[in-house]
N, CA, C and O atoms as a CHARMM CRD file, in Angstrom:
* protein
*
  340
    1    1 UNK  N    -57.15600  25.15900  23.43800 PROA 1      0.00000
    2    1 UNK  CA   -58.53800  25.14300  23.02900 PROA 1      0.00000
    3    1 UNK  C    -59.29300  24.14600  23.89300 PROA 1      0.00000
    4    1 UNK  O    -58.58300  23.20800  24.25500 PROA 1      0.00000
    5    2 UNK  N    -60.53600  24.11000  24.31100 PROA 2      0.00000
    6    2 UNK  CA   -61.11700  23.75000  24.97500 PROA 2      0.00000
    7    2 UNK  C    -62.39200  23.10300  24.47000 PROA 2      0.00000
    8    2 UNK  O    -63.26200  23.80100  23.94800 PROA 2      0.00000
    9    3 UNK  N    -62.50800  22.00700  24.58400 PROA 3      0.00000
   10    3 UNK  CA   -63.94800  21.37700  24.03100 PROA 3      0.00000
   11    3 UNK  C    -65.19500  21.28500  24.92800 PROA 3      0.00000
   12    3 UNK  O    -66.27700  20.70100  24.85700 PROA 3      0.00000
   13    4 UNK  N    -64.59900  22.09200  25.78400 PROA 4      0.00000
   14    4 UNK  CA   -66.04100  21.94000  27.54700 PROA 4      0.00000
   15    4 UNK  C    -66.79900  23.60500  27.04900 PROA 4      0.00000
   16    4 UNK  O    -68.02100  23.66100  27.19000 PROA 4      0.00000
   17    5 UNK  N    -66.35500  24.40400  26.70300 PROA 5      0.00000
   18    5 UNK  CA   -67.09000  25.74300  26.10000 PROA 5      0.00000
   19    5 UNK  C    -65.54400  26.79800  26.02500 PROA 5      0.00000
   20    5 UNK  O    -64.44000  26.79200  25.48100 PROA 5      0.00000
   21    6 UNK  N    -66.16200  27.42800  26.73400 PROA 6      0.00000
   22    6 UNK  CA   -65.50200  29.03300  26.94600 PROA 6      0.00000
   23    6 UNK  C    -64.03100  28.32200  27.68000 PROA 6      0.00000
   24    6 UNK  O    -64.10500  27.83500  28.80800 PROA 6      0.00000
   25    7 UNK  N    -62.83200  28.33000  26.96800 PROA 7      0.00000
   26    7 UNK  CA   -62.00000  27.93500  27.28100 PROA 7      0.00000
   27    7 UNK  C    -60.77400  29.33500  28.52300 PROA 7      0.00000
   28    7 UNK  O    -59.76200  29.08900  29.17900 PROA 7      0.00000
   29    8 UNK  N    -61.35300  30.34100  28.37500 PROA 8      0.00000
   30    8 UNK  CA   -60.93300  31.32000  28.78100 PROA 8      0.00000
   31    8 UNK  C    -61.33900  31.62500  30.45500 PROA 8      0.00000
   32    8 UNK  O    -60.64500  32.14800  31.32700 PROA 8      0.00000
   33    9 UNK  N    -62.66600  31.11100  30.52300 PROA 9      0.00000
   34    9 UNK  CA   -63.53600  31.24600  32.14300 PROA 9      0.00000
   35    9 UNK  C    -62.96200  29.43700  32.80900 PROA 9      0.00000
   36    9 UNK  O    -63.42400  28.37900  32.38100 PROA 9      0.00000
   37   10 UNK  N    -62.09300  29.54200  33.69600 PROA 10     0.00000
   38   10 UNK  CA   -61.98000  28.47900  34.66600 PROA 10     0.00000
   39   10 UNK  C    -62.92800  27.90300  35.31300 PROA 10     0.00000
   40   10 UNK  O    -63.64100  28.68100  34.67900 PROA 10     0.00000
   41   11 UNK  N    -63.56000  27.38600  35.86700 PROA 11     0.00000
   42   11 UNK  CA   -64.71900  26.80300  36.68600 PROA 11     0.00000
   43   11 UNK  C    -63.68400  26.70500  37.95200 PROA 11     0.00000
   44   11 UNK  O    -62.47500  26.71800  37.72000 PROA 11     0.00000
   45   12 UNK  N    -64.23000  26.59500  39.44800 PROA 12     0.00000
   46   12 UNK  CA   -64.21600  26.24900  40.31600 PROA 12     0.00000
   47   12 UNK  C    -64.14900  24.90200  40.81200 PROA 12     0.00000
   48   12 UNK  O    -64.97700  24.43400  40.03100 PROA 12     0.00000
   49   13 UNK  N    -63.76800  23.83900  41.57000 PROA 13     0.00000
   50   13 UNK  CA   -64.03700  22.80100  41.90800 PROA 13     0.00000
   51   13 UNK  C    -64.80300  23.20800  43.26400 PROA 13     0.00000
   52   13 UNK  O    -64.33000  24.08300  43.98900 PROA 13     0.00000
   53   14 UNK  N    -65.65500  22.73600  43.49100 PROA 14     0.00000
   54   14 UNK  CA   -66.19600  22.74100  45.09000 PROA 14     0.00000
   55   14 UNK  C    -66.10200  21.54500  45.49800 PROA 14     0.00000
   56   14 UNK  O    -66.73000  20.57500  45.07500 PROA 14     0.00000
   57   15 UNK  N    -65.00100  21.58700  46.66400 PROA 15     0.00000
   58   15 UNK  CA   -64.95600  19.99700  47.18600 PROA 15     0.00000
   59   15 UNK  C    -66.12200  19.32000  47.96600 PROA 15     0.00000
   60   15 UNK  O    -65.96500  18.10900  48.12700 PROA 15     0.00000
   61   16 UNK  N    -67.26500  19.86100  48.48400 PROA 16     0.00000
   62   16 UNK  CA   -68.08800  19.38700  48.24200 PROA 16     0.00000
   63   16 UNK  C    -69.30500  18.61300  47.70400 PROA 16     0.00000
   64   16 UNK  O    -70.08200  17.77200  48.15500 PROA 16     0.00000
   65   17 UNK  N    -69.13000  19.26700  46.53800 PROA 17     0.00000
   66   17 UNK  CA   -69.59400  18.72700  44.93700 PROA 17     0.00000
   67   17 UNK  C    -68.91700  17.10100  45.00700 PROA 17     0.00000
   68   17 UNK  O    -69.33600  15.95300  45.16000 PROA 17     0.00000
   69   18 UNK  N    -67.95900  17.61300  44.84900 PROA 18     0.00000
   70   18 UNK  CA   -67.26000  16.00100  44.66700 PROA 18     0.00000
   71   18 UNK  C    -66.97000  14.98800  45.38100 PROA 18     0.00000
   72   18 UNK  O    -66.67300  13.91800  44.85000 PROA 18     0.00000
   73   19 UNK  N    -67.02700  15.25000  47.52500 PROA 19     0.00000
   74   19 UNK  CA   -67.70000  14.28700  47.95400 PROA 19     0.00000
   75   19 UNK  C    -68.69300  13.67800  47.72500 PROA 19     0.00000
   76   19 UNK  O    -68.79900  12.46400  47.55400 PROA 19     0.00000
   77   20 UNK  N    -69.65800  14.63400  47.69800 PROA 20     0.00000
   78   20 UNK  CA   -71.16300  14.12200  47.16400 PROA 20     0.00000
   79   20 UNK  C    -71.28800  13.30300  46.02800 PROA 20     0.00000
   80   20 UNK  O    -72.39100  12.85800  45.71100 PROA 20     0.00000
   81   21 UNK  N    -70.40800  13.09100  45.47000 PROA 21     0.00000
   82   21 UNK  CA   -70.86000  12.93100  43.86700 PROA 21     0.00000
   83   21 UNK  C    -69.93800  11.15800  44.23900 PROA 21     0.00000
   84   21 UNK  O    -70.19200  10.07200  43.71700 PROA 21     0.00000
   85   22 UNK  N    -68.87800  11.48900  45.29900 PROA 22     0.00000
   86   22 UNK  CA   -68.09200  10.23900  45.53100 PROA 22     0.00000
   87   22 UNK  C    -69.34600   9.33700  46.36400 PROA 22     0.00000
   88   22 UNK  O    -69.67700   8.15600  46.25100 PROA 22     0.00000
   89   23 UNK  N    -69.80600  10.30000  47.12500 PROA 23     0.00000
   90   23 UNK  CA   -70.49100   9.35700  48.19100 PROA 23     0.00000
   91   23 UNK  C    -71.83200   8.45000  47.32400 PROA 23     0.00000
   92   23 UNK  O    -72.36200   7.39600  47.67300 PROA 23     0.00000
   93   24 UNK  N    -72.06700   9.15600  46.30900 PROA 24     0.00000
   94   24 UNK  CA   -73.44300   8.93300  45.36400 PROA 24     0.00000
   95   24 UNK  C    -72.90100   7.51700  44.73100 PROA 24     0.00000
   96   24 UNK  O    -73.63000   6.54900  44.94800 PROA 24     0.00000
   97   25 UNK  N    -71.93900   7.33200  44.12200 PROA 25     0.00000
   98   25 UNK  CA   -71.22400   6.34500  43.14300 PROA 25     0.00000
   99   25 UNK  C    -70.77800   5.30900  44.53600 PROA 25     0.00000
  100   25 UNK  O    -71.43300   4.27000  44.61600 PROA 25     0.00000
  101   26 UNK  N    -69.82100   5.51900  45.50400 PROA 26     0.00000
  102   26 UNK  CA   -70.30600   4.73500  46.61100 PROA 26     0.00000
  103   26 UNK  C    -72.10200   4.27600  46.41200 PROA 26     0.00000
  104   26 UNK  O    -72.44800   3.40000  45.61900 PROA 26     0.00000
  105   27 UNK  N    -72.68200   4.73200  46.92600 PROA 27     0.00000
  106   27 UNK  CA   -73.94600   3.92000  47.15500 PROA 27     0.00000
  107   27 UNK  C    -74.28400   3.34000  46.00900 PROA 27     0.00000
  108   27 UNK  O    -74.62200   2.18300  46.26100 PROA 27     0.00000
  109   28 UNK  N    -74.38900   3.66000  44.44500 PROA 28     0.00000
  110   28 UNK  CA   -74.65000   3.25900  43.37700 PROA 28     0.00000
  111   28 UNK  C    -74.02000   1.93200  43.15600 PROA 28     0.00000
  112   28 UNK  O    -74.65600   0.94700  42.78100 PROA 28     0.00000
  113   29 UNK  N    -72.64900   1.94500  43.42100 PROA 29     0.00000
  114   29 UNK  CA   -71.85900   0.96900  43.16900 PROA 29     0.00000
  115   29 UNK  C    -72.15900  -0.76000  44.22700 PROA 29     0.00000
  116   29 UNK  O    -71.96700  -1.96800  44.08400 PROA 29     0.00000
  117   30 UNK  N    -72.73800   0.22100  45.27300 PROA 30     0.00000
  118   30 UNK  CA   -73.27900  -1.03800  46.54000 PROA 30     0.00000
  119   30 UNK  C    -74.38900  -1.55300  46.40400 PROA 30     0.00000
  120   30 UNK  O    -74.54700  -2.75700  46.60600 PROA 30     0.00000
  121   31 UNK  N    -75.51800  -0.64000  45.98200 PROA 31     0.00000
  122   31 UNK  CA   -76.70800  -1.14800  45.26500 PROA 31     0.00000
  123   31 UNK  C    -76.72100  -2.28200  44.14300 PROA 31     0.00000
  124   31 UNK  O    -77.49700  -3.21000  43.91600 PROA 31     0.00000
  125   32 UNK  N    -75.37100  -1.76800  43.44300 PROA 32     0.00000
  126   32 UNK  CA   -75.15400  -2.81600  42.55100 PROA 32     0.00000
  127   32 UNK  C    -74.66900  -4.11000  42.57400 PROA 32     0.00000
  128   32 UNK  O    -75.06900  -5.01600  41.84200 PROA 32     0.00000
  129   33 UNK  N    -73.75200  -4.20200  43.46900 PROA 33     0.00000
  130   33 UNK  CA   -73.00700  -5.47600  44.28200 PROA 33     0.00000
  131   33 UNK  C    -74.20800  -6.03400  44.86900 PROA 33     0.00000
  132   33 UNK  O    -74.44200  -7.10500  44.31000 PROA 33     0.00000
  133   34 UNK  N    -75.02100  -5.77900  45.70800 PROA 34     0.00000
  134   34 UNK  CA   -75.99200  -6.51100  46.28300 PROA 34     0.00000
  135   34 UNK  C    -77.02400  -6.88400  45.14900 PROA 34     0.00000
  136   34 UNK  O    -77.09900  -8.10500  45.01100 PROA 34     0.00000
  137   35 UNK  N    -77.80200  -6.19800  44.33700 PROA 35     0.00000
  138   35 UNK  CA   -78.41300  -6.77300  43.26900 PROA 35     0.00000
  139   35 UNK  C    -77.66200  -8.12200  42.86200 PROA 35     0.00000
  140   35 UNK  O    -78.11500  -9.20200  43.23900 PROA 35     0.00000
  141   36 UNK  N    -76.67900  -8.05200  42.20100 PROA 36     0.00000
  142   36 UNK  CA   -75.45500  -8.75900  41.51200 PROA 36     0.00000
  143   36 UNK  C    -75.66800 -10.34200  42.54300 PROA 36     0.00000
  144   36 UNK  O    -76.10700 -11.38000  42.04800 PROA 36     0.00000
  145   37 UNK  N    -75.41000 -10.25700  43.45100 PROA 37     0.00000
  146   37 UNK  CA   -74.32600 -11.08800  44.98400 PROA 37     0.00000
  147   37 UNK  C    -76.48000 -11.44700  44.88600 PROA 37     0.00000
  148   37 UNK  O    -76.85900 -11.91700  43.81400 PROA 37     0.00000
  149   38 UNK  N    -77.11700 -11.29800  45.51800 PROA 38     0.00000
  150   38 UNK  CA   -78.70200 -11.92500  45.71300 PROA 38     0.00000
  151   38 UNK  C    -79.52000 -12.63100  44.35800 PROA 38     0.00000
  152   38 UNK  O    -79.99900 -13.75700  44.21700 PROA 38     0.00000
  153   39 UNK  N    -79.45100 -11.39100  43.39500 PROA 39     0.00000
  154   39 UNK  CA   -80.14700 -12.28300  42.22300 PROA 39     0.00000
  155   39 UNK  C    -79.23400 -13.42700  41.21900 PROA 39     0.00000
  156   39 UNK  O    -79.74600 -14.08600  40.31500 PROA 39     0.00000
  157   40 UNK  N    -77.45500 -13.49200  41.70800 PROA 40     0.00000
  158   40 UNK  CA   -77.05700 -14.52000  41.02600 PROA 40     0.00000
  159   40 UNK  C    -76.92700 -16.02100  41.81400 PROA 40     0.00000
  160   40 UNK  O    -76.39400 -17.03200  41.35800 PROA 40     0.00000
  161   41 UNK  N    -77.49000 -15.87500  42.95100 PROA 41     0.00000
  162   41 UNK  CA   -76.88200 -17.00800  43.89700 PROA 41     0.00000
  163   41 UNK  C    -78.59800 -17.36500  44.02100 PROA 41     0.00000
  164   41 UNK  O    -78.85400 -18.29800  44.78100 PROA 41     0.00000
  165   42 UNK  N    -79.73200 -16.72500  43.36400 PROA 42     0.00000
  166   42 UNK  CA   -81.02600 -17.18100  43.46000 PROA 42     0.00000
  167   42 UNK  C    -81.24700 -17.85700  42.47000 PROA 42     0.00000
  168   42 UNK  O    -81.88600 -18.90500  42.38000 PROA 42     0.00000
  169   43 UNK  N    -80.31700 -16.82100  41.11000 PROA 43     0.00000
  170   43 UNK  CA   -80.98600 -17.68400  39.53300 PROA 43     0.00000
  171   43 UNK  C    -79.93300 -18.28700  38.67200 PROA 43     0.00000
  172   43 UNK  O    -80.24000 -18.75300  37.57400 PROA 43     0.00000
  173   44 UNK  N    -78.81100 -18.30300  39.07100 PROA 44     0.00000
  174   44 UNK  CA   -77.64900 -18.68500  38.29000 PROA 44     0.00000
  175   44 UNK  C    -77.08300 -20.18400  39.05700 PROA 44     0.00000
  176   44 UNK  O    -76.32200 -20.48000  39.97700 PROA 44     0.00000
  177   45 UNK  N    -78.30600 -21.17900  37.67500 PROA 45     0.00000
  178   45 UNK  CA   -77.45400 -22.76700  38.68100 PROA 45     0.00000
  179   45 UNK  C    -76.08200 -22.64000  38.14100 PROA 45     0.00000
  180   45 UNK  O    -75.64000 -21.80400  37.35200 PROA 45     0.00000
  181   46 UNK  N    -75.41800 -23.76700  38.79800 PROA 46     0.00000
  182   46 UNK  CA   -74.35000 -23.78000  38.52400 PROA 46     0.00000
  183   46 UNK  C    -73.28700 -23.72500  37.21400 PROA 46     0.00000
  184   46 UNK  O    -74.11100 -23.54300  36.31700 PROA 46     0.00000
  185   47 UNK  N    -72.14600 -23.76200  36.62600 PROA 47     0.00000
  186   47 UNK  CA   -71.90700 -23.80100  35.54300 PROA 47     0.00000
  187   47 UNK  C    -72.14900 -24.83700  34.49900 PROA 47     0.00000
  188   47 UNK  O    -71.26800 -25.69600  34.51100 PROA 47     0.00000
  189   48 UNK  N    -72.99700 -25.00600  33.67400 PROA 48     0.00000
  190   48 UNK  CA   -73.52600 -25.94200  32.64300 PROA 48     0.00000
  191   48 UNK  C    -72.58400 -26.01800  31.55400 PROA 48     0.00000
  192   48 UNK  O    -72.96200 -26.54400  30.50700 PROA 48     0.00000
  193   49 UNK  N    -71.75300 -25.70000  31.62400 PROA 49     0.00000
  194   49 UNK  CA   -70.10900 -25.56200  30.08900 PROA 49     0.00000
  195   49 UNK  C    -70.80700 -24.96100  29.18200 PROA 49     0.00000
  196   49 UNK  O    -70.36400 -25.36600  28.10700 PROA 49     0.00000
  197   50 UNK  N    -71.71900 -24.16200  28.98600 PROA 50     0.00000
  198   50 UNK  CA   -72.32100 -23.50900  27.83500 PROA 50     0.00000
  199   50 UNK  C    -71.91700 -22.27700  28.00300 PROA 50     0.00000
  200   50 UNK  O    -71.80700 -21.45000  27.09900 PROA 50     0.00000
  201   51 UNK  N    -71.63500 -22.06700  29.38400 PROA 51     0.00000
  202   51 UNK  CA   -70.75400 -20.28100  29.13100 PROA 51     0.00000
  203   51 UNK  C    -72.29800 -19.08900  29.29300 PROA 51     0.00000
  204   51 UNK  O    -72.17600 -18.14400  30.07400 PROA 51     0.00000
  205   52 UNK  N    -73.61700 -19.25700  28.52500 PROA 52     0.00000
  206   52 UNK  CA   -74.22000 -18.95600  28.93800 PROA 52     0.00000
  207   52 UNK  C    -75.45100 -18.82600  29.49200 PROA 52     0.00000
  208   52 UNK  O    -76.28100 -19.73000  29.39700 PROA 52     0.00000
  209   53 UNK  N    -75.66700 -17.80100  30.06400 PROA 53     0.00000
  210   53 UNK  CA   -77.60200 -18.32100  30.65700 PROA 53     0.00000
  211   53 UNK  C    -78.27200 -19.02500  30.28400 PROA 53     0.00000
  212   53 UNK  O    -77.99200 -19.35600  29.13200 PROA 53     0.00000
  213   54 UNK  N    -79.18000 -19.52900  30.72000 PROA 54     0.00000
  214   54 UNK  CA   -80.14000 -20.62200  30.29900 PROA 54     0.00000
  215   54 UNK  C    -81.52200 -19.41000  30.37900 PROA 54     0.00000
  216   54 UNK  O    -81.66700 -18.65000  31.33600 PROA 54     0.00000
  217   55 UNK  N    -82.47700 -19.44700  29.12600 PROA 55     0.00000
  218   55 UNK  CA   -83.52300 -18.42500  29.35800 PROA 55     0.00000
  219   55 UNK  C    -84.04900 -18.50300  30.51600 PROA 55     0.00000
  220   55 UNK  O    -84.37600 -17.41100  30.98000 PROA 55     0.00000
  221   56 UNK  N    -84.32700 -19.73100  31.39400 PROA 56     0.00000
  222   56 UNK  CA   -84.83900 -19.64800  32.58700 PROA 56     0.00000
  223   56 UNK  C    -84.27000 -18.37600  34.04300 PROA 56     0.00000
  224   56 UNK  O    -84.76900 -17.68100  34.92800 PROA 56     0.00000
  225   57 UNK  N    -82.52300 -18.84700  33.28600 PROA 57     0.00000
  226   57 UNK  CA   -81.84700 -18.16800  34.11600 PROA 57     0.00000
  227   57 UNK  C    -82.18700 -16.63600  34.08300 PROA 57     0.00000
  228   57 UNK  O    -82.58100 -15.89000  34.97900 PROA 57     0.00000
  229   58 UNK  N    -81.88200 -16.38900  32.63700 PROA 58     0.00000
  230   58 UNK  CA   -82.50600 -14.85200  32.37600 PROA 58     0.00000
  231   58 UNK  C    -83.97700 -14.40000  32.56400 PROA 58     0.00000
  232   58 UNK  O    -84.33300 -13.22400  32.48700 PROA 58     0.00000
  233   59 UNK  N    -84.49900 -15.06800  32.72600 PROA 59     0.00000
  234   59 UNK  CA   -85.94400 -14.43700  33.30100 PROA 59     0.00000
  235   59 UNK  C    -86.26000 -14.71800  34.59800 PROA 59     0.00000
  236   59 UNK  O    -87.36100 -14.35100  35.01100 PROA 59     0.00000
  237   60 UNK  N    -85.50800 -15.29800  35.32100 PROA 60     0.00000
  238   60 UNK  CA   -85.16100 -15.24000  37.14100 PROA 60     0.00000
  239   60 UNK  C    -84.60400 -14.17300  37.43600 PROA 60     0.00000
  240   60 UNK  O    -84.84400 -13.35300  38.32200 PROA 60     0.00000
  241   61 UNK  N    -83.65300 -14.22800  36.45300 PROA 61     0.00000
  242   61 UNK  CA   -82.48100 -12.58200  37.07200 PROA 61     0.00000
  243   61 UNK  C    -83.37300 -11.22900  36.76300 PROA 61     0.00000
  244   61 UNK  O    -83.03500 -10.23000  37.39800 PROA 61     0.00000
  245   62 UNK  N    -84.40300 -11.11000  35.91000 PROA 62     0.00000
  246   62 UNK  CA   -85.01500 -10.54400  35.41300 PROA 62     0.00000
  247   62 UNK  C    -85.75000  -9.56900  36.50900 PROA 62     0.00000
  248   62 UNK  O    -85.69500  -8.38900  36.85400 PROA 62     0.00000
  249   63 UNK  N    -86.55000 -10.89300  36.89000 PROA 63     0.00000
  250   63 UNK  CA   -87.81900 -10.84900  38.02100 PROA 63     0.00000
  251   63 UNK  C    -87.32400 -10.45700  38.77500 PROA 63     0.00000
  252   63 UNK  O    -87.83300  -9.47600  39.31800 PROA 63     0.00000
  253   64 UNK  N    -85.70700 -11.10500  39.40200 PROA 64     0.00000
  254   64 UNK  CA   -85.36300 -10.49600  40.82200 PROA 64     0.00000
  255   64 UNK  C    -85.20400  -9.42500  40.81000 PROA 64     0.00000
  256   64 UNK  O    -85.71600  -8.66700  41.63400 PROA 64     0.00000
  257   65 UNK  N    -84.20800  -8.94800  39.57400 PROA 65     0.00000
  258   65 UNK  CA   -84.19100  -7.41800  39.79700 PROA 65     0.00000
  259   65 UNK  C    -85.14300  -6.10500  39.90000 PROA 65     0.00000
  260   65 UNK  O    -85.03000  -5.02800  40.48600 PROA 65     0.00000
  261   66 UNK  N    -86.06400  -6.64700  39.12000 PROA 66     0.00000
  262   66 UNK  CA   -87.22200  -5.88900  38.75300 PROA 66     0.00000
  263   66 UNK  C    -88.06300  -6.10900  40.43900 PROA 66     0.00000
  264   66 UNK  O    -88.87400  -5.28300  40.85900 PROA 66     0.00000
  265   67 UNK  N    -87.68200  -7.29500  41.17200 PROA 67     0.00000
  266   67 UNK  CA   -88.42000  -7.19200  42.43500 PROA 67     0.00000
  267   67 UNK  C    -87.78000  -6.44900  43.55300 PROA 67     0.00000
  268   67 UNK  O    -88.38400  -5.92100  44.48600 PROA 67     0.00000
  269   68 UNK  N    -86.26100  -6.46400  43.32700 PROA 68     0.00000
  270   68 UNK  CA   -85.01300  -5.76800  43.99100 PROA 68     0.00000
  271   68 UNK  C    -85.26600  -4.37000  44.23900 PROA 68     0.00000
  272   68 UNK  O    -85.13500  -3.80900  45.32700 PROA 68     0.00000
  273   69 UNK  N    -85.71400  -3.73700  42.92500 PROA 69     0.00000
  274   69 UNK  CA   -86.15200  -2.27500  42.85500 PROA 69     0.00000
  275   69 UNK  C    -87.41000  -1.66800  43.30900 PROA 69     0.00000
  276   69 UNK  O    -87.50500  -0.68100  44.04000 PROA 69     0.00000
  277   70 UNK  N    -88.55200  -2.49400  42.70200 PROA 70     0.00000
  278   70 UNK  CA   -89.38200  -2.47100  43.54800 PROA 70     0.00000
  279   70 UNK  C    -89.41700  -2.64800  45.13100 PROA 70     0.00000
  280   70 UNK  O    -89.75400  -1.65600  45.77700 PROA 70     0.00000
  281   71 UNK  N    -89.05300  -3.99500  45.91700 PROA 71     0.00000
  282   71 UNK  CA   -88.88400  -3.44100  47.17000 PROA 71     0.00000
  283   71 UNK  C    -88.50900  -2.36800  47.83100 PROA 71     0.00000
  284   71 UNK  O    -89.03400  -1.76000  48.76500 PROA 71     0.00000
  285   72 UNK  N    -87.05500  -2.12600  46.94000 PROA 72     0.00000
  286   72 UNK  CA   -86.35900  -0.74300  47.32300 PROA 72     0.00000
  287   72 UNK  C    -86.85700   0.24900  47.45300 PROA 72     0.00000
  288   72 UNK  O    -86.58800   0.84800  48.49500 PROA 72     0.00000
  289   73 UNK  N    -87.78500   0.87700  46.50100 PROA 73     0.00000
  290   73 UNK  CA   -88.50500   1.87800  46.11400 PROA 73     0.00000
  291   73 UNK  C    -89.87600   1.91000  47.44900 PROA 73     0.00000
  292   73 UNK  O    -90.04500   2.98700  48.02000 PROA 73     0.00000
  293   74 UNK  N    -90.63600   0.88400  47.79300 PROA 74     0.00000
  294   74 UNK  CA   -91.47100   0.88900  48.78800 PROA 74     0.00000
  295   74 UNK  C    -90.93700   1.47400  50.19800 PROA 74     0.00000
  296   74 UNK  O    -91.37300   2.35500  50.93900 PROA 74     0.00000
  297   75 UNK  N    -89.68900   0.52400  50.26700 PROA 75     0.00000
  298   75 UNK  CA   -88.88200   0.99600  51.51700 PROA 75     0.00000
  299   75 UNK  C    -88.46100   2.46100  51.95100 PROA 75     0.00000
  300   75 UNK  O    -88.39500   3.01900  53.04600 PROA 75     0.00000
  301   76 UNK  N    -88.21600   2.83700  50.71200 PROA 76     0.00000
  302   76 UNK  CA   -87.42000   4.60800  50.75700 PROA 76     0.00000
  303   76 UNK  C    -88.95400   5.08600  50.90800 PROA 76     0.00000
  304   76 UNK  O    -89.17700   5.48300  52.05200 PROA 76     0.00000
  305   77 UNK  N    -89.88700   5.13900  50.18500 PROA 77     0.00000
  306   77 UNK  CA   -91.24800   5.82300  50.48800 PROA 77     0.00000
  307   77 UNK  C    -91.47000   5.74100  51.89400 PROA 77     0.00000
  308   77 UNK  O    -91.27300   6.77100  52.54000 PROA 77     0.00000
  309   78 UNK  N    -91.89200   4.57400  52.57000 PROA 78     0.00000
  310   78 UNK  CA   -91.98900   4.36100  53.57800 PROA 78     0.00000
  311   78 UNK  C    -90.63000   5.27500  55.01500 PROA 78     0.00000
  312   78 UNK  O    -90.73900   6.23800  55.77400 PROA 78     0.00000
  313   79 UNK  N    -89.88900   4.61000  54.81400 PROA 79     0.00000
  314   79 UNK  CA   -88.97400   5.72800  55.55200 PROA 79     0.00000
  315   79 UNK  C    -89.11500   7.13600  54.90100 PROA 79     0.00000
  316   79 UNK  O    -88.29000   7.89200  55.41400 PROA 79     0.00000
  317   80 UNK  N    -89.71800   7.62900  54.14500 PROA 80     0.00000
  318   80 UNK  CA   -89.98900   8.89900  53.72700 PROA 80     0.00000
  319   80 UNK  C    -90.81100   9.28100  54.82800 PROA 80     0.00000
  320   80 UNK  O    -90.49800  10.07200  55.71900 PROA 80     0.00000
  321   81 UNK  N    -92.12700   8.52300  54.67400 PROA 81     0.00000
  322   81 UNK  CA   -93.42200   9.03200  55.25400 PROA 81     0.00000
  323   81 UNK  C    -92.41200   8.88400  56.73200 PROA 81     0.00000
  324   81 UNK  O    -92.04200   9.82400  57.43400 PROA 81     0.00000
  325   82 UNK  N    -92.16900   7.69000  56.90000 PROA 82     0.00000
  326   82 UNK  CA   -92.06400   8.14200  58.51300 PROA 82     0.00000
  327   82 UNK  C    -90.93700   9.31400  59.29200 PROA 82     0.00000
  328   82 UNK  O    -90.74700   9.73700  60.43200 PROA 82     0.00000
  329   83 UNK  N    -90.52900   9.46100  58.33100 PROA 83     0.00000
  330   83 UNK  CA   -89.46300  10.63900  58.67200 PROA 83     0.00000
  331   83 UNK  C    -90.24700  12.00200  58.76500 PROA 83     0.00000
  332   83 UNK  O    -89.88300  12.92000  59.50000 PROA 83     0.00000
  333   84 UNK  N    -91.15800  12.04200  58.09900 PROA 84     0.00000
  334   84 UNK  CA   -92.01200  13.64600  57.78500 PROA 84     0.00000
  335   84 UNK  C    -93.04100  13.55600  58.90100 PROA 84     0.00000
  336   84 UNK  O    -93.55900  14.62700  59.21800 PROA 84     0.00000
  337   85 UNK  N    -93.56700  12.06400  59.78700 PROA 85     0.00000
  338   85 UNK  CA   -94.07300  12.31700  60.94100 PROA 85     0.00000
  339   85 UNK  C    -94.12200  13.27900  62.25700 PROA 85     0.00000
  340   85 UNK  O    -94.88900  13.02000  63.18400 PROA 85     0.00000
């Protein structure tokens, strides 16, 4: 029995599909390391023995990220437009 639907119709794998989908989680996963690796070495002083953030800290990490994406987002537009030149 099958909990995905119609347990009787096989699906296909297209190995394509699933590079793509590898190469996607690659980049997702790098986007994330760099967020991570820039906004903790900007807003995370050092260890204070409290284990955690200091609100300051959390509303630095906040901003960066929220500025992280935003840059990002300008950049891809921009190489958009200039690609369609």
């Amino acid at each position: 029995m099958s909990y995905f639907g119609n347990g009787a119709q096989q699906q296909t794998i297209n190995p394509q599909n699933i590079a793509l989908a590898e190469q996607e989680l690659e980049m997702v996963t790098d986007l994330f390391n760099r967020i991570v690796d820039s906004c903790h070495s900007k807003c995370v002083k050092l260890d204070t023995g409290s284990g955690e953030l200091s609100q300051q800290d959390q509303t630095c990490i906040d901003n960066c990220v929220a500025k992280f994406f935003e840059t990002n987002s300008k950049v891809g537009e921009k190489m958009q437009k200039m690609s369609q030149q």
